[in-house]
C-alpha positions as CSV (number, residue, x, y, z in Angstrom):
1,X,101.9,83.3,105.3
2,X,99.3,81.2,104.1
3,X,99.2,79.3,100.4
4,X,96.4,81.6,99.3
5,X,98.1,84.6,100.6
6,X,101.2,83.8,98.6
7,X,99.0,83.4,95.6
8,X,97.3,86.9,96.1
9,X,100.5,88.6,96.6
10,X,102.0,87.1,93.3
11,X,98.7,87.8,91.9
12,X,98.9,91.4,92.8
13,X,102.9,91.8,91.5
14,X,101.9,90.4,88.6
15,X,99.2,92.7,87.9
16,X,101.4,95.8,88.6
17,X,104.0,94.4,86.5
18,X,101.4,94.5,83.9
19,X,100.1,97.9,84.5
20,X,103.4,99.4,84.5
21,X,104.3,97.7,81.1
22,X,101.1,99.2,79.6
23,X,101.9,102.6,81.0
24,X,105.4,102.6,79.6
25,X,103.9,101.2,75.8
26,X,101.7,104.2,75.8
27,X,104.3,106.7,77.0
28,X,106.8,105.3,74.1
29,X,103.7,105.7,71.6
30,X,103.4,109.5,73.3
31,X,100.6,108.7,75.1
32,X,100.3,110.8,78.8
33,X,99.4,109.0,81.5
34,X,96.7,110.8,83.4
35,X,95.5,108.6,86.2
36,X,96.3,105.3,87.4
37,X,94.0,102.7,89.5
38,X,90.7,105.2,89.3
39,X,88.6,103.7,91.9
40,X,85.0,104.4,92.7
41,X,82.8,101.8,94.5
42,X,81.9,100.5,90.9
43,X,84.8,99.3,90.1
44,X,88.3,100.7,89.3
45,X,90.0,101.6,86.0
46,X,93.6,100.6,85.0
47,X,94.9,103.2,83.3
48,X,94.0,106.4,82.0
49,X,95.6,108.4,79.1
50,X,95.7,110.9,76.7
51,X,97.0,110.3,72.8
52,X,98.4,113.3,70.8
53,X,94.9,114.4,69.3
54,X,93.5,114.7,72.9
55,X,91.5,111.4,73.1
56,X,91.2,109.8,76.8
57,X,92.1,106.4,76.8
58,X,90.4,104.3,79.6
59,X,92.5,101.2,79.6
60,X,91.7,97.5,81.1
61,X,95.0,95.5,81.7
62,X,95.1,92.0,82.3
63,X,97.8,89.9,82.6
64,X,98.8,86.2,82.7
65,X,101.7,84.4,83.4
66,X,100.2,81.3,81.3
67,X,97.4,80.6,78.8
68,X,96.3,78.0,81.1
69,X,93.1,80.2,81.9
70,X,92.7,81.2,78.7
71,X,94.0,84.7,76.5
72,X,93.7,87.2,79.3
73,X,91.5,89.0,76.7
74,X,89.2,86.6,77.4
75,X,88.7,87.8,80.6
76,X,86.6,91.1,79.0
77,X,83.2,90.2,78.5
78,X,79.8,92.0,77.6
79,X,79.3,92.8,81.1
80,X,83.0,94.2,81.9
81,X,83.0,96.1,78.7
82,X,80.0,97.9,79.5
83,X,81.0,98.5,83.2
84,X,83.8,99.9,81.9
85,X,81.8,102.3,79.7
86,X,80.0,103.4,83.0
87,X,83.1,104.2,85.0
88,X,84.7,105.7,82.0
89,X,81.4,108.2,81.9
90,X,82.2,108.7,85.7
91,X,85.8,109.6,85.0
92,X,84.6,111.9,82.5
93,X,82.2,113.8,85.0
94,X,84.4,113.8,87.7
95,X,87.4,115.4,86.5
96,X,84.7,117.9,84.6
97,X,85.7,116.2,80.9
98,X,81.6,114.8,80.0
99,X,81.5,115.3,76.2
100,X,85.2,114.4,75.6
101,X,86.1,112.4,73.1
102,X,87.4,109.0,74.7
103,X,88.3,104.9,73.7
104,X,87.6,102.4,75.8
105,X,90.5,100.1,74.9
106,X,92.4,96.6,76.8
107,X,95.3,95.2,77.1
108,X,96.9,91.6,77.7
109,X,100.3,90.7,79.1
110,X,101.3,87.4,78.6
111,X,104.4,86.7,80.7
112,X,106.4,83.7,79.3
113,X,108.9,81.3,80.8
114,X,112.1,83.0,79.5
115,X,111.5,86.1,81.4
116,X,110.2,87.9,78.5
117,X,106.2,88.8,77.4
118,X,104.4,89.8,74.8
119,X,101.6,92.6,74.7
120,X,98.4,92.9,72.7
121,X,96.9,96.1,72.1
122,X,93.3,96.7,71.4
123,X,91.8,100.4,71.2
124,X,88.2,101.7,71.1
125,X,86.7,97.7,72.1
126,X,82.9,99.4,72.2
C-alpha cells in the first residue's frame, strides 16, 4: 500500500472515530440518531438526529488528530454552511419532513496524544 493510501485509510478511521463519538454524545444528551452518512450527489451529511422537543439535528463532524491545520471548526466556512442548509432542505423533502423544525449544528473532535479528545459542540450555526 502506497503512502497516500495509508494516509486516506487513517484519514477515514479517524473520521469514523469522530462520527461515532458525536453519535454517542447525542445519544447520552437523549438525542436519536436518525440517519448516518446521508449522501446525495451534493454532498453528504454526518449525522442526523432528533432532540426530545422533536427538532432534527443535521450535524457536520470534523475531526483532527492535531491543531496543526487549524481548529477543525475552521474547516466550516460560508460556503459549507450553506451547502449544508441545502442538503439539510433535501433531507427534509425526502424523508417527507419540509416544514420541520430543524438546527444545522457542527462538531469538532480533537484527538490528543494521550489517547484521549476533547469535543466542541455547536448547535443551530445558521
Amino acid at each position: 500500500m502506497t503512502g497516500a493510501h495509508v494516509k486516506k485509510s487513517r484519514n477515514r478511521q479517524i473520521g469514523a472515530f469522530g462520527e461515532a463519538t458525536i453519535a454517542a454524545y447525542l445519544q447520552s444528551r437523549n438525542f436519536e440518531i436518525i440517519d448516518r452518512n446521508w449522501r446525495i450527489k451534493e454532498g453528504e451529511i454526518d449525522l442526523i438526529a432528533s432532540d426530545q422537543s422533536g427538532v432534527i439535528h443535521f450535524v457536520e463532524v470534523k475531526t483532527r488528530s492535531s491543531l496543526a491545520f487549524g481548529d477543525p471548526l475552521e474547516a466550516i466556512d460560508r460556503s459549507k454552511a450553506r451547502r449544508l442548509q441545502r442538503l439539510a432542505l433535501a433531507w427534509l423533502v425526502t424523508n417527507h419532513h419540509f416544514g420541520h423544525e430543524f438546527s444545522i449544528d457542527v462538531a469538532a473532535v480533537l484527538l490528543t496524544a494521550d489517547g484521549s479528545h476533547s469535543i466542541d459542540y455547536r448547535e443551530n450555526i445558521l
